[in-house]
DSSP file (Angstrom, degrees, kcal/mol; ACC not computed):
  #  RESIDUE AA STRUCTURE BP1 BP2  ACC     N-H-->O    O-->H-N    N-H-->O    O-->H-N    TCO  KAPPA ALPHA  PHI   PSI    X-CA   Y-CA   Z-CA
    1    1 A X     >        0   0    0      0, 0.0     4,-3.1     0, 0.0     3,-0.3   0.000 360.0 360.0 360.0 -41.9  -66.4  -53.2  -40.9
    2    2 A X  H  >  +     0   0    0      1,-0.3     4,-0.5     2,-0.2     8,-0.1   0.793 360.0  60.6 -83.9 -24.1  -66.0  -51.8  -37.3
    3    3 A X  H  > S+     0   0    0      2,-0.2     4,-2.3     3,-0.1     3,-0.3   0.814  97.4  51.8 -55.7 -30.4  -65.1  -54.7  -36.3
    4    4 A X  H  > S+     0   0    0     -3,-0.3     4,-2.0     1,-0.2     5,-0.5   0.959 107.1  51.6 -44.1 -64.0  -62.4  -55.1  -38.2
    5    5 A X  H  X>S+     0   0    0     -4,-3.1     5,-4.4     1,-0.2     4,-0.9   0.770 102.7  61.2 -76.3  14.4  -60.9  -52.2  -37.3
    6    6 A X  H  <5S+     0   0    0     -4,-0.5    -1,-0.2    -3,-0.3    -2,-0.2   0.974 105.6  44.8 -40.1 -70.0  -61.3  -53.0  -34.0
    7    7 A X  H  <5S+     0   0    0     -4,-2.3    -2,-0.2     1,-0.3    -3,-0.2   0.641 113.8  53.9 -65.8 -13.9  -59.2  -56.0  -34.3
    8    8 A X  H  <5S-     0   0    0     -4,-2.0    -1,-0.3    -5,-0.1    -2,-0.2   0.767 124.4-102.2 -70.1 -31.8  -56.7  -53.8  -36.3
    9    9 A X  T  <5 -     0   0    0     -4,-0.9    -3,-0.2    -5,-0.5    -2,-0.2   0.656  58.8 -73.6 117.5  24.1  -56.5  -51.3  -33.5
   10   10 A X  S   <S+     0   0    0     -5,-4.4     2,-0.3    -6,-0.4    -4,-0.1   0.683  85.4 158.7  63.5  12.8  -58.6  -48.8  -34.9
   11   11 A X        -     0   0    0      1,-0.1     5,-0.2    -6,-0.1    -1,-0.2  -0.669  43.0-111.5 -80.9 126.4  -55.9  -47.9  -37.3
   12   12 A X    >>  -     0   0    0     -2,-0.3     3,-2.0     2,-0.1     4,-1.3   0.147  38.3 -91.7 -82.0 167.9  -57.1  -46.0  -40.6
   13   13 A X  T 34 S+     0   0    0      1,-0.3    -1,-0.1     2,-0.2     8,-0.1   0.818 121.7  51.2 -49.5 -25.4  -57.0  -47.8  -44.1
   14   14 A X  T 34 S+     0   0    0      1,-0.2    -1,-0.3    14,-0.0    -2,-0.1   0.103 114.2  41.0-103.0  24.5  -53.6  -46.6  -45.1
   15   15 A X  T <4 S+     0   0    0     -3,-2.0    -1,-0.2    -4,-0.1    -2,-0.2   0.290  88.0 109.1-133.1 -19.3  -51.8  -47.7  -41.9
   16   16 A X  S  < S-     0   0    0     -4,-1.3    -4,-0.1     1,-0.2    -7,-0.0  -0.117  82.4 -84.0 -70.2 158.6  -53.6  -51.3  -41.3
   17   17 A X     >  -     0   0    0      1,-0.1     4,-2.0     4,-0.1    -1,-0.2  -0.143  33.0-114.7 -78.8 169.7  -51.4  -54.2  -42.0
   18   18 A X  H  > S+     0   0    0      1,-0.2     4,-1.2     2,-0.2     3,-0.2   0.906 117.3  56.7 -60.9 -48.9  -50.6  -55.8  -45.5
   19   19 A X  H  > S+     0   0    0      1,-0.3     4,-2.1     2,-0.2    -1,-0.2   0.759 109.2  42.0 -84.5 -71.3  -52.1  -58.7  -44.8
   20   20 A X  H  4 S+     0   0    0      2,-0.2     4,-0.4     1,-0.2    -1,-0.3   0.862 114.3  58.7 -35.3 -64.7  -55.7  -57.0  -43.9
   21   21 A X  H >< S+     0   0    0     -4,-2.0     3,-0.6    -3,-0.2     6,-0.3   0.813 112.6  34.2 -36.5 -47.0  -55.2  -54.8  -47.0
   22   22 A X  H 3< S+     0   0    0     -4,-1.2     2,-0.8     1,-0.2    63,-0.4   0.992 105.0  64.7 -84.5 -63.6  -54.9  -57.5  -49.4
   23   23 A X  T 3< S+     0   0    0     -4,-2.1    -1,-0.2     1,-0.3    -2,-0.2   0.360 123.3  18.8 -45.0   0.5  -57.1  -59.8  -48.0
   24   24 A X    X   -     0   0    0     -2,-0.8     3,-1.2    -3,-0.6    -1,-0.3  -0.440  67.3-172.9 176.7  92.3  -59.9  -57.1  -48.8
   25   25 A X  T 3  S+     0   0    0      1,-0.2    -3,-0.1    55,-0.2    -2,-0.1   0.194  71.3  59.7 -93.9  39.5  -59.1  -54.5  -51.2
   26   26 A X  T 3  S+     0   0    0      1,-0.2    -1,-0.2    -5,-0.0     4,-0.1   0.444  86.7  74.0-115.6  11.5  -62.0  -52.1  -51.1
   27   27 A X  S <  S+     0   0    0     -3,-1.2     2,-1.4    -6,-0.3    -1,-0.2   0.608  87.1  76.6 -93.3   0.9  -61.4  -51.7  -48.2
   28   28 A X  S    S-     0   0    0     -7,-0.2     5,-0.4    -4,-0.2     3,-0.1  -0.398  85.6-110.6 -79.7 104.3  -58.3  -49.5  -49.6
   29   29 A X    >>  -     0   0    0     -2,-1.4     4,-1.6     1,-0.2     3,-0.6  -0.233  37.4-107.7 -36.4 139.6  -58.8  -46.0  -51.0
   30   30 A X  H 3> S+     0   0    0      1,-0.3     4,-0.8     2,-0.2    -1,-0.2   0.598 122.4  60.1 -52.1 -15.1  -58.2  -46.0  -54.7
   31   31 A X  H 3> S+     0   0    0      2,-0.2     4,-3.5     1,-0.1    -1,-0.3   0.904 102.3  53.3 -82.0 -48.1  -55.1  -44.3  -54.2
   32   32 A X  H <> S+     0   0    0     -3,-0.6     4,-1.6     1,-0.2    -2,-0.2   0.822 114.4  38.1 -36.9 -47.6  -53.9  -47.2  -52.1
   33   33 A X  H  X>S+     0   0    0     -4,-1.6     4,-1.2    -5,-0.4     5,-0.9   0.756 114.3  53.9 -90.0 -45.1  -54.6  -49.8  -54.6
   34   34 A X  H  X5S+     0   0    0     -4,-0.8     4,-1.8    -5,-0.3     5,-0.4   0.979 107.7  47.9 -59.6 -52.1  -53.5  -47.8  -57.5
   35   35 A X  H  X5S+     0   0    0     -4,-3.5     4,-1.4     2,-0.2    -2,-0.2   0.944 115.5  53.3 -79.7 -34.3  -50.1  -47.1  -55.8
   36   36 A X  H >X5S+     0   0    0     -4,-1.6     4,-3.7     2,-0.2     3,-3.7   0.961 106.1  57.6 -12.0 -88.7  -49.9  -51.7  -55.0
   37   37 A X  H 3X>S+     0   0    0     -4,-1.2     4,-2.0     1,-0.2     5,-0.5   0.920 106.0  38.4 -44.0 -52.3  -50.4  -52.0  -57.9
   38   38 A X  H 3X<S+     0   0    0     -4,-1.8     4,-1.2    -5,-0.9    -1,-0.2   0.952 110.1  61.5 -66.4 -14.9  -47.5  -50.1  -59.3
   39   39 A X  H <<5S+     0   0    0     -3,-3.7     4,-0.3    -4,-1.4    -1,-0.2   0.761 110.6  35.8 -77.8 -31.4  -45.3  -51.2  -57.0
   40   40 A X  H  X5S+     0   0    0     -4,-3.7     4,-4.3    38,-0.2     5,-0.4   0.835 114.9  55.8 -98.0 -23.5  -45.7  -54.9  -57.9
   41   41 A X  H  X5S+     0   0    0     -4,-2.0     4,-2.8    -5,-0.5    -3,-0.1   0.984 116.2  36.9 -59.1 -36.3  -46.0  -54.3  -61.6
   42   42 A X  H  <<S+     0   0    0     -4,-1.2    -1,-0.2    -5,-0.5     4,-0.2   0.279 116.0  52.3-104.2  20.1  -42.8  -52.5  -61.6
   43   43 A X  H  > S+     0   0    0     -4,-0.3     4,-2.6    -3,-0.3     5,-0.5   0.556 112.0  44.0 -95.8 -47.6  -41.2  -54.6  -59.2
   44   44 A X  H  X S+     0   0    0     -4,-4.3     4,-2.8    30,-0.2    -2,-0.2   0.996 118.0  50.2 -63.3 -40.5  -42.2  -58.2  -61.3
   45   45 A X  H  X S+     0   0    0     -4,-2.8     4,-2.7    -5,-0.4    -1,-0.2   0.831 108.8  47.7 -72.5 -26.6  -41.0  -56.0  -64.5
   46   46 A X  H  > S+     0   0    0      2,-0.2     4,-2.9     3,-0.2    -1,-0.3   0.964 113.7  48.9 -63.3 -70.6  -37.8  -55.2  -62.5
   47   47 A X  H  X S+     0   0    0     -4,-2.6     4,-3.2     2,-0.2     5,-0.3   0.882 113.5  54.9 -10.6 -64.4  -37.6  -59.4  -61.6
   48   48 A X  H  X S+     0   0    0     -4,-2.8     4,-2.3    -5,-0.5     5,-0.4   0.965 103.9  41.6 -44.8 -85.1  -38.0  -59.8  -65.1
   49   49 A X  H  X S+     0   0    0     -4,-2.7     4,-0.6     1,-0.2    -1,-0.2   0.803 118.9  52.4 -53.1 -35.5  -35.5  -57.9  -66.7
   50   50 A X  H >X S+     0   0    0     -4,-2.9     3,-8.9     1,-0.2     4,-1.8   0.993 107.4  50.9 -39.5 -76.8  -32.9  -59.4  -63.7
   51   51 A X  H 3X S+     0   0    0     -4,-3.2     4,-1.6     1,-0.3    -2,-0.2   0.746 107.7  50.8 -45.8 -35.5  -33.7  -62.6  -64.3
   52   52 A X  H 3< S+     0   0    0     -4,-2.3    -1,-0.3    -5,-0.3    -2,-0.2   0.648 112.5  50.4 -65.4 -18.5  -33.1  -62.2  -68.0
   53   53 A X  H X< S+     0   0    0     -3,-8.9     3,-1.1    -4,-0.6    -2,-0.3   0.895 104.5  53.4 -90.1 -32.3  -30.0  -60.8  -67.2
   54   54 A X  H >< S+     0   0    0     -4,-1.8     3,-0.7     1,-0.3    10,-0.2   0.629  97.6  72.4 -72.2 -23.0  -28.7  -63.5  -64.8
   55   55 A X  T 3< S+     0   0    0     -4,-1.6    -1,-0.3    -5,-0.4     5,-0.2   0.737  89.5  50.4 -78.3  -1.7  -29.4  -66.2  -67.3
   56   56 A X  T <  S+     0   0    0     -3,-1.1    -1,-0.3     4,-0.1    -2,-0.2   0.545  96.1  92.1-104.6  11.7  -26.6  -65.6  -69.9
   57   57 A X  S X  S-     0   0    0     -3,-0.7     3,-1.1    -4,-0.0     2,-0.8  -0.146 100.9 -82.6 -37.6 163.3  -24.1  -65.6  -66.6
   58   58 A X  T 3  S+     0   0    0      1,-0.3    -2,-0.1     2,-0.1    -3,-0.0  -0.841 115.9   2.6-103.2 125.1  -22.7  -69.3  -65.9
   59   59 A X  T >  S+     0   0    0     -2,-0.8     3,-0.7    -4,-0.1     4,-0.4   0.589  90.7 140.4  69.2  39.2  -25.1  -71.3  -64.1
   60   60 A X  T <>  +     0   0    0     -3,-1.1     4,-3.4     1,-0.2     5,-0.2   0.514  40.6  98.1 -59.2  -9.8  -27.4  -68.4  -64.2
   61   61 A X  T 34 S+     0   0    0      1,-0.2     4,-0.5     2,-0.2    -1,-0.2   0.537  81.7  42.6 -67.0 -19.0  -30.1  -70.7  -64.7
   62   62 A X  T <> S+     0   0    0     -3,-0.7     4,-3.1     2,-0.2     3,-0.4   0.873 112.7  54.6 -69.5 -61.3  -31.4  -70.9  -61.1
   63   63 A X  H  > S+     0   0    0     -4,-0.4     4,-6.0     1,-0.3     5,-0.3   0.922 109.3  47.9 -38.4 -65.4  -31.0  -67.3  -60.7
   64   64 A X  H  X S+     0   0    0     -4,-3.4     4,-0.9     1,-0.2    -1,-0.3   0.735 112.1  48.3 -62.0 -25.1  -33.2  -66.7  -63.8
   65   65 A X  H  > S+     0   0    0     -4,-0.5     4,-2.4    -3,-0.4     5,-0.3   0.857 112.4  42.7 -59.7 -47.7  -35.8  -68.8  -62.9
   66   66 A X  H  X S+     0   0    0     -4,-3.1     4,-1.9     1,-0.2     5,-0.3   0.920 121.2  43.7 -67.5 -37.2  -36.4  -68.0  -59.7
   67   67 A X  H  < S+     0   0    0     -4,-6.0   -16,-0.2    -5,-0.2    -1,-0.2   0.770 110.7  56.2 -81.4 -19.8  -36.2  -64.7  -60.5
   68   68 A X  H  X S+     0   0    0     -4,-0.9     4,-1.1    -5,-0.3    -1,-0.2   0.634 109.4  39.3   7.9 -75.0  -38.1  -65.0  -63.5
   69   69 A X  H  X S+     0   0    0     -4,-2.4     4,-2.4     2,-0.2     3,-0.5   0.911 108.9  65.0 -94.4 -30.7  -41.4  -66.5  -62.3
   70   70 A X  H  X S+     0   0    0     -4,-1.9     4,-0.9    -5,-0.3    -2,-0.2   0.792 108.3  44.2 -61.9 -21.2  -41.2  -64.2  -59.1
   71   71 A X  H  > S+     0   0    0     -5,-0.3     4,-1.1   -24,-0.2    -1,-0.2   0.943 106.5  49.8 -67.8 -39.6  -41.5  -61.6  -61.4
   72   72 A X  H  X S+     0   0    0     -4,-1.1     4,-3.3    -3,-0.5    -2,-0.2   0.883 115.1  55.3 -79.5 -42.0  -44.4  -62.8  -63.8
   73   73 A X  H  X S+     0   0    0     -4,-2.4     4,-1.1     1,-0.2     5,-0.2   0.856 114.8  38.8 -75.1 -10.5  -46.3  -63.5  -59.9
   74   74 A X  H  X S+     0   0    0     -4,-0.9     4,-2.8    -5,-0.2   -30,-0.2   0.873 112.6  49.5 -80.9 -19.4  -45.8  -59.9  -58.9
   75   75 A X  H  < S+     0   0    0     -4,-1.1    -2,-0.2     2,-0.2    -3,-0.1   0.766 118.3  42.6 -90.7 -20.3  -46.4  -58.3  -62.1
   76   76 A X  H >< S+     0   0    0     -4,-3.3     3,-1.2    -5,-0.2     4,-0.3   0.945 111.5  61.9 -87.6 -35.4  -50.1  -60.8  -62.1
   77   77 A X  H >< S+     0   0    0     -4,-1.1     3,-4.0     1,-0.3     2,-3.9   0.949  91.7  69.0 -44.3 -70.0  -50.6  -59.8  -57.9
   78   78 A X  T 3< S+     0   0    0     -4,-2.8    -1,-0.3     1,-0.4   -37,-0.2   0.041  86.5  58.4-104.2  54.8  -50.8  -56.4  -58.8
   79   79 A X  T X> S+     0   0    0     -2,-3.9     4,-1.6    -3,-1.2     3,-1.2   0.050  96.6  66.5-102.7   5.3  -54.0  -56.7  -60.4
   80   80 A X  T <4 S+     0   0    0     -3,-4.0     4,-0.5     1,-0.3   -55,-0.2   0.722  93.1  56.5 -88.2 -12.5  -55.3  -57.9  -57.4
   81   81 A X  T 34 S+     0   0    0     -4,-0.2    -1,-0.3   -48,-0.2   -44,-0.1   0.453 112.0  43.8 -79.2  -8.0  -54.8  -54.8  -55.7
   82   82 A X  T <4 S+     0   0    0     -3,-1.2    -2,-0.2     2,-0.1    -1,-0.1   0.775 132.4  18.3-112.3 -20.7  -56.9  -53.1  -58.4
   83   83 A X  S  < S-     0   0    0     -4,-1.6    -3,-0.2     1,-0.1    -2,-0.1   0.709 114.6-116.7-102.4 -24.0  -60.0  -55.8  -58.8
   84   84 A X     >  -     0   0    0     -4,-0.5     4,-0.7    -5,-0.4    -3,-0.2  -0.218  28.7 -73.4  84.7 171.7  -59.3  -57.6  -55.1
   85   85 A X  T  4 S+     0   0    0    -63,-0.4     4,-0.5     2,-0.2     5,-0.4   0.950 123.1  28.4 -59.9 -77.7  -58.3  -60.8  -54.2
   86   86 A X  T  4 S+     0   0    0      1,-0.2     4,-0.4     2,-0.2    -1,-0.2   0.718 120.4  57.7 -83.4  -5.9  -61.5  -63.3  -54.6
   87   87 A X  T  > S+     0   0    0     -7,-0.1     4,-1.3     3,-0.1    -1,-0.2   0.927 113.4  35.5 -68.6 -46.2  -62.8  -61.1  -57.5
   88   88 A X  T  < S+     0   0    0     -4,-0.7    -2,-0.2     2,-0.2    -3,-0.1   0.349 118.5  52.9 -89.0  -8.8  -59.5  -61.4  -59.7
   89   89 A X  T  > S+     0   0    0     -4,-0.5     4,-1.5     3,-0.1    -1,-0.1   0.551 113.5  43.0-115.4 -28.3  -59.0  -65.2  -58.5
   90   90 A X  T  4 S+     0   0    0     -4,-0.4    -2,-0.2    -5,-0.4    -3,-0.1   0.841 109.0  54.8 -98.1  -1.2  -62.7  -66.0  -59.6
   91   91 A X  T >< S+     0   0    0     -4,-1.3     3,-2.2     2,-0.1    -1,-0.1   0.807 115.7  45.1 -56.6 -44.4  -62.3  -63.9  -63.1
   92   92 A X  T 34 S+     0   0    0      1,-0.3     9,-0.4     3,-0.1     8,-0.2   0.985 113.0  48.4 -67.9 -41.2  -58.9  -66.6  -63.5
   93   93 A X  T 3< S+     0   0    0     -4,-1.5    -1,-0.3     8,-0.1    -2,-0.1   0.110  85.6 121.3 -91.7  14.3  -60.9  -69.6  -62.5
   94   94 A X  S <  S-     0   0    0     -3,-2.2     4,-0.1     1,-0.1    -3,-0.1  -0.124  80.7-110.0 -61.8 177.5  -63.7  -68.7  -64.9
   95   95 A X  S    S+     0   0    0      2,-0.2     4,-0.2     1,-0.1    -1,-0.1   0.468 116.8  50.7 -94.4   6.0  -64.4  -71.5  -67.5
   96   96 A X  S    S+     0   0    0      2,-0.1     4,-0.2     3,-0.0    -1,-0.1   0.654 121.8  31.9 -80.8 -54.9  -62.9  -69.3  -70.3
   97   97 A X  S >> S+     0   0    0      1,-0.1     4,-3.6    -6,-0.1     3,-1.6   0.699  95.2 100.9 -81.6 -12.6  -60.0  -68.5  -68.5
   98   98 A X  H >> S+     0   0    0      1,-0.3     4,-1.8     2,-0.2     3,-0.6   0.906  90.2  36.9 -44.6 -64.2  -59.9  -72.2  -66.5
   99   99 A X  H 3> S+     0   0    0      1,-0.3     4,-1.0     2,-0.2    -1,-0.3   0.474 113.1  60.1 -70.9   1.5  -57.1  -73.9  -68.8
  100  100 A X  H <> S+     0   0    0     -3,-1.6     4,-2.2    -4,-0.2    -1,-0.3   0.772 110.4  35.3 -52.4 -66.6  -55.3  -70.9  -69.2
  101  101 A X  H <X S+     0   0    0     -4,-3.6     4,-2.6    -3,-0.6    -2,-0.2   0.882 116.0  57.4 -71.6 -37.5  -54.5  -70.2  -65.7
  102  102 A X  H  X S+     0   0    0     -4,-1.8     4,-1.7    -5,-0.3    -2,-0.2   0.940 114.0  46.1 -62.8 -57.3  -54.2  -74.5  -65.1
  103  103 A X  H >X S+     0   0    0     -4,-1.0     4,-3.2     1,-0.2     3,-1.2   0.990 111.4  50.5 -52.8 -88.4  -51.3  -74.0  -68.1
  104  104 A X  H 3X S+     0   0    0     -4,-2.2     4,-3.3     1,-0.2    -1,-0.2   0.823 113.7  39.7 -22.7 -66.9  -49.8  -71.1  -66.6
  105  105 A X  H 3< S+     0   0    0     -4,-2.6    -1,-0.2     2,-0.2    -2,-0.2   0.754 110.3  57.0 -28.7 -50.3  -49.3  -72.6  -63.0
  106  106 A X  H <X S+     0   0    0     -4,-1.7     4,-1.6    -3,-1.2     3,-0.3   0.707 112.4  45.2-101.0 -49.0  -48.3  -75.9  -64.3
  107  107 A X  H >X S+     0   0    0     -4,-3.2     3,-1.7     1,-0.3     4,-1.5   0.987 108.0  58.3 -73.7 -66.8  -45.2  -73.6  -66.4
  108  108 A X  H 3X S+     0   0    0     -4,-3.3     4,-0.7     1,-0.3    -1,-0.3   0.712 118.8  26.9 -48.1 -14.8  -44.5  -71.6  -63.2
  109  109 A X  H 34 S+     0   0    0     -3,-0.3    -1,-0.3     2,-0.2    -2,-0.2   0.611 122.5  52.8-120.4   0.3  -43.6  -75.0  -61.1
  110  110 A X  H XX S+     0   0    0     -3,-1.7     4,-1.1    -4,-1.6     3,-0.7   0.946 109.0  50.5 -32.9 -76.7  -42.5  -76.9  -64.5
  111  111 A X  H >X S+     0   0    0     -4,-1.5     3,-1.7     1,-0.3     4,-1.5   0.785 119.5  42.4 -36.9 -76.0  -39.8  -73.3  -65.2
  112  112 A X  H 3X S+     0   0    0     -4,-0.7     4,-0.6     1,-0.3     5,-0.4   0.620 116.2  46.6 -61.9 -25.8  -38.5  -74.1  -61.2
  113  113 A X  H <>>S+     0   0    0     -3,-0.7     5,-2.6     2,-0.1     4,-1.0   0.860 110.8  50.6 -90.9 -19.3  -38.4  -77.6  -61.6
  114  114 A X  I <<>S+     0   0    0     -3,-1.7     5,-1.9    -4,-1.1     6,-1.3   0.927 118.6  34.1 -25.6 -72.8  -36.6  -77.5  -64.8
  115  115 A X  I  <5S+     0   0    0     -4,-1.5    -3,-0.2     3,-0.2    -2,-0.1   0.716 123.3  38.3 -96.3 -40.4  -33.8  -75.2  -63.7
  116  116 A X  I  <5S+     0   0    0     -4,-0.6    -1,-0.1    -5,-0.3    -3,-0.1   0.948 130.5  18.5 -87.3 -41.9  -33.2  -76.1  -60.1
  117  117 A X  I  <5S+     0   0    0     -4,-1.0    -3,-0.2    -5,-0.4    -2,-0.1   0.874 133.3  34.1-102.6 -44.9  -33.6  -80.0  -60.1
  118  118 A X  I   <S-     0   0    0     -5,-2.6    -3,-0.2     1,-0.1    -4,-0.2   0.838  87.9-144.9 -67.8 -26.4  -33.3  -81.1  -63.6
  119  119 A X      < +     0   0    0     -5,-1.9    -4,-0.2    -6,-0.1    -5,-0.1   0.809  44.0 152.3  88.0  46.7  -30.7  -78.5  -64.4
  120  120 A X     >  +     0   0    0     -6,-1.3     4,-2.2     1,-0.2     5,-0.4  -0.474  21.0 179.6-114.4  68.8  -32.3  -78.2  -68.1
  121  121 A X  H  > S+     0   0    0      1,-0.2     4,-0.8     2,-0.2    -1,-0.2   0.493  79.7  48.6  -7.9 -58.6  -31.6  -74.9  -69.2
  122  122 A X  H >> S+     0   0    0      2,-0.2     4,-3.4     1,-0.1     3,-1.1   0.940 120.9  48.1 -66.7 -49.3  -33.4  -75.0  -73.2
  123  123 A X  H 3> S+     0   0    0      1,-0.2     4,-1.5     2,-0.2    -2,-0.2   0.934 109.1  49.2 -52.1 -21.1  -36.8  -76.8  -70.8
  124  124 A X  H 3< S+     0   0    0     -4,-2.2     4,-0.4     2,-0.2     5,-0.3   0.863 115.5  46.6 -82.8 -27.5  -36.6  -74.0  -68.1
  125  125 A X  H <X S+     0   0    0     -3,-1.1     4,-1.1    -4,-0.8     3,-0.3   0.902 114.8  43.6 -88.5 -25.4  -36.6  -71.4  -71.2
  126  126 A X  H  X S+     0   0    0     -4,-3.4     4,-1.4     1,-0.2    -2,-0.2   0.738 107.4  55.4 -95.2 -10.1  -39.4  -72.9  -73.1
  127  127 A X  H  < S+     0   0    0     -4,-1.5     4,-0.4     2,-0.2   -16,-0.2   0.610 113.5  44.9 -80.9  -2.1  -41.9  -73.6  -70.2
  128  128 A X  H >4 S+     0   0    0     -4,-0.4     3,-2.6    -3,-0.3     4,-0.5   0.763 104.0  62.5 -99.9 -81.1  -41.6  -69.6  -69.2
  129  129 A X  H 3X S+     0   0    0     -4,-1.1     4,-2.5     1,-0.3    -2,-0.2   0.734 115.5  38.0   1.6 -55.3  -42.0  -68.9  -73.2
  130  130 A X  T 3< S+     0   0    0     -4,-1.4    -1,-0.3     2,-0.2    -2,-0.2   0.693 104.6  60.9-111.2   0.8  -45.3  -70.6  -72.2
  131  131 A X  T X> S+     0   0    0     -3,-2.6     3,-1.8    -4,-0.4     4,-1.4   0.933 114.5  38.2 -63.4 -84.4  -46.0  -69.3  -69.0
  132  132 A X  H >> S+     0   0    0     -4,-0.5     2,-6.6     1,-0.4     3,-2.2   0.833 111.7  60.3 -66.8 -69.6  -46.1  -65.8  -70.7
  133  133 A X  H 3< S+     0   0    0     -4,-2.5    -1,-0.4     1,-0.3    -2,-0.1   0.479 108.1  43.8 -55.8  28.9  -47.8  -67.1  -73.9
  134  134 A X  H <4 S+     0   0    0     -2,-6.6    -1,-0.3    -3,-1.8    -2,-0.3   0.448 113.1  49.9-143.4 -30.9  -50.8  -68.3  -71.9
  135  135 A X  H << S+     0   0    0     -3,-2.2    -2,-0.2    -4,-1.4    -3,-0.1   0.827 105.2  62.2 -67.7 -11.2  -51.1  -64.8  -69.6
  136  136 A X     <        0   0    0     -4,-1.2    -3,-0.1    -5,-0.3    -2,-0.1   0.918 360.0 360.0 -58.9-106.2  -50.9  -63.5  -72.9
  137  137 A X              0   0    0     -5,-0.1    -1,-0.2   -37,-0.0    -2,-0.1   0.362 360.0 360.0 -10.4 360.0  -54.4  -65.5  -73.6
């Protein structure tokens, strides 16, 4: 621990880079982690609701994807600020959870490949349909 904040510069928890922060969140005061997290939940919810809007636009379909799934990965990040990083990535990769999270992934680069290269608009809406119905699970 005092080594790290050596190599940070002696700089206290709430000043130490993101990077340091995330990669190990106890080492963040609850206040720290608490206030992450609500900054990426209500930033993916914010994504969301863009993206939802930019798809009835014409050719919105890029827009909404990208904007879309970068929402649904901020609004799942910022539980990682509240459990950490390799705690919250081996909860996902349990064997309960395995094909859940494999499903999920698979829709988040399906949704992008849909909508940017195949430029199939009903496929880009039903692989997000089951991206959320499998974080749902």
């Amino acid at each position: 621990m005092e080594k790290l904040r050596w190599v940070l510069g002696g700089q206290d928890d709430e000043e130490q880079g993101l990077t340091a922060q995330v990669l190990d969140a106890s080492m963040l005061s609850f206040n720290t982690r608490l206030k992450w997290f609500a900054i990426c939940f209500v930033s993916g919810i914010f994504f969301s609701i863009l993206g939802t809007g930019l798809l009835w636009l014409p050719g919105g379909i890029k827009l909404f994807a990208v904007f879309y799934t970068f929402g649904n990965i901020a609004a799942l990040a910022s539980t990682y600020f509240l459990m950490g990083p390799v705690k919250q990535l081996k909860k996902i990769f349990e064997t309960t959870r395995l094909l859940a999270t494999i499903i999920m992934l698979l829709c988040f680069v399906l949704t992008l490949c849909a909508a940017l290269w195949w430029h199939k608009k009903g496929l880009a809406v039903l692989f997000l349909i089951k991206c959320c119905s499998s974080l749902l699970s």
